[in-house]
C-alpha positions in Angstrom: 12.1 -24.1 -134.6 10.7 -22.6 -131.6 13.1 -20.2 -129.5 12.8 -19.8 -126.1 11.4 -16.6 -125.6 11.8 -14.6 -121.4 10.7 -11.9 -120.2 13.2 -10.2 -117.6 11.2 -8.7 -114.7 12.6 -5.5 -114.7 11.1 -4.4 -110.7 13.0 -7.2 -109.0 16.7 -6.6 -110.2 18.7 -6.8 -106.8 21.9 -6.7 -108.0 24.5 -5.6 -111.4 27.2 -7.0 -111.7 30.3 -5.9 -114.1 32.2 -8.8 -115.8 34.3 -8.8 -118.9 35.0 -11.4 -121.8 37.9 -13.3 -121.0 40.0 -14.7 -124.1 39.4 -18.3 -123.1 35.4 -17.6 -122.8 35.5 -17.5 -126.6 34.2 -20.5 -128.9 35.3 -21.3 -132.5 32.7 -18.8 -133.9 34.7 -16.6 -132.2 32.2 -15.0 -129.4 31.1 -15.7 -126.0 30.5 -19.5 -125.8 27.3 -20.9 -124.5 29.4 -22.7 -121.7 31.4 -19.7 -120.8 28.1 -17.8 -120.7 26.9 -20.2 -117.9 30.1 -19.6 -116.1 29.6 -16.0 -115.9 26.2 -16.3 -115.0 27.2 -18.2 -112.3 29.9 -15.8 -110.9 27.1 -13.3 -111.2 24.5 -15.0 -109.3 27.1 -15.6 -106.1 28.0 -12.0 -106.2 24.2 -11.0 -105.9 23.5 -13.7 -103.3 26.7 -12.9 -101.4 25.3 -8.8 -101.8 21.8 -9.9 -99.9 24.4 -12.1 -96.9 23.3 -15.5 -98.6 25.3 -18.4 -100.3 24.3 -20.8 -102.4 25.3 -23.6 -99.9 23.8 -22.4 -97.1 20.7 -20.6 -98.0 18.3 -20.5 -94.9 20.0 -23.6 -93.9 20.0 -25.3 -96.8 22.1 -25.8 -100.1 20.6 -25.1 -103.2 20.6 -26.6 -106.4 19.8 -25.5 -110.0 16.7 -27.4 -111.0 16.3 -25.9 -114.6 18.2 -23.1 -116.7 17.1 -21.3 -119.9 18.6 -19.0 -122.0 17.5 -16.4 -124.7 20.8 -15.5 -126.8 20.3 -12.1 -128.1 23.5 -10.8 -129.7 27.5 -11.7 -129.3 29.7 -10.4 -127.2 34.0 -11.0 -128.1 36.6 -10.4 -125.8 37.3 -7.9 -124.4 33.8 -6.6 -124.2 33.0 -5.2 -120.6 29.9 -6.7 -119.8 26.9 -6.0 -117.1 24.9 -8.8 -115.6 21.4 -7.4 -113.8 20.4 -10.0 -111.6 16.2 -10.2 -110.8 14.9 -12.2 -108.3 11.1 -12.3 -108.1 9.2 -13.5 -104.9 10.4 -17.2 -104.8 7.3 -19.5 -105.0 6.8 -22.6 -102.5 9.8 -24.9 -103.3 11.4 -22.7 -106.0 14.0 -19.5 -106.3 13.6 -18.2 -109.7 16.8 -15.6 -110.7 16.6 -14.4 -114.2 19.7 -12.3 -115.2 20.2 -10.0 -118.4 23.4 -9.5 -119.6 24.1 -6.1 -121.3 27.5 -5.1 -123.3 28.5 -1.9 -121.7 29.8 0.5 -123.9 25.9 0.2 -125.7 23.8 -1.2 -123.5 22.5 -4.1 -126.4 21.6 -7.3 -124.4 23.6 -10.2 -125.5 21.4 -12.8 -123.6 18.3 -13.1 -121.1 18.8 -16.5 -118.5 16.4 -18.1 -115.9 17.3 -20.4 -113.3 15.1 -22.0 -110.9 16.8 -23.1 -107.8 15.5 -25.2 -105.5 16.6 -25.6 -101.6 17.5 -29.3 -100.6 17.7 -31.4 -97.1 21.1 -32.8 -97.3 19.6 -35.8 -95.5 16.9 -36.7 -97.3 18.0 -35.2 -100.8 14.5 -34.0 -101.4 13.3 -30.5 -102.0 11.9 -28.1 -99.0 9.6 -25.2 -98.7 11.4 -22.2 -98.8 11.4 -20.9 -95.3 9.7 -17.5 -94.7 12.9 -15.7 -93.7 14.6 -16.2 -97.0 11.7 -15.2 -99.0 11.6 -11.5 -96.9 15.6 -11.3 -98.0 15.6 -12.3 -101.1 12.1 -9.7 -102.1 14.0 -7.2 -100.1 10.9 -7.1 -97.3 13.8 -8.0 -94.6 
């Protein structure tokens, strides 16, 4: 079986973000569900936009949508575990925002999993993809 396999870019974390396991984020194996995960991720990925002034619904004028998500799982993590989410965010490409978080347990620092999202801004109007404009890129690479 091939595993997906990421590389978290270390140089462009922007943001960390604490978060702990709630009881209902647990599956029947008894550890962080793959849906909860996503969740958290989520949360994690508004606080760092919110951090740099952005939203995900209004992000140089337009909202954004997730395109594509990946995720290496690494090791559990059980309630109550206090977690830390680093949040990357490499220079964004033409049409694509590319966040990759790593989510560490706190107490030892072992990463439980590595995600990728690509998100991609949309004209409401059209429902089509568009470039991302110049003055989002400088924010979100910190050159603003």
């Amino acid at each position: 079986m091939e595993r997906v396999r990421l590389d978290f870019p270390e140089a462009d974390i922007r943001h960390r973000h604490p978060l702990t396991v709630r009881v209902t984020d647990m599956n029947y194996g008894r550890h962080l569900g793959h849906d909860a995960l996503v969740s958290l991720l989520h949360e994690a990925r508004i606080s760092a936009l919110a951090a740099l002034g952005l939203a995900e619904g209004d992000m140089g004028g337009y909202p954004s949508v997730a395109a594509d998500l990946a995720v290496q799982y690494q090791a559990e993590a059980r309630w109550p575990d206090a977690l830390v989410v680093d949040t990357a965010i490499p220079v964004p490409s033409r049409k694509a925002i590319t966040v990759y978080h790593r989510i560490r347990r706190e107490v030892d620092a072992v990463v439980v999993a590595t995600a990728r999202l690509n998100l991609m801004l949309v004209d409401p109007a059209e429902g089509r993809p568009v470039p991302i404009p110049g003055p989002l890129r400088d924010c979100l690479t910190g050159a603003a």
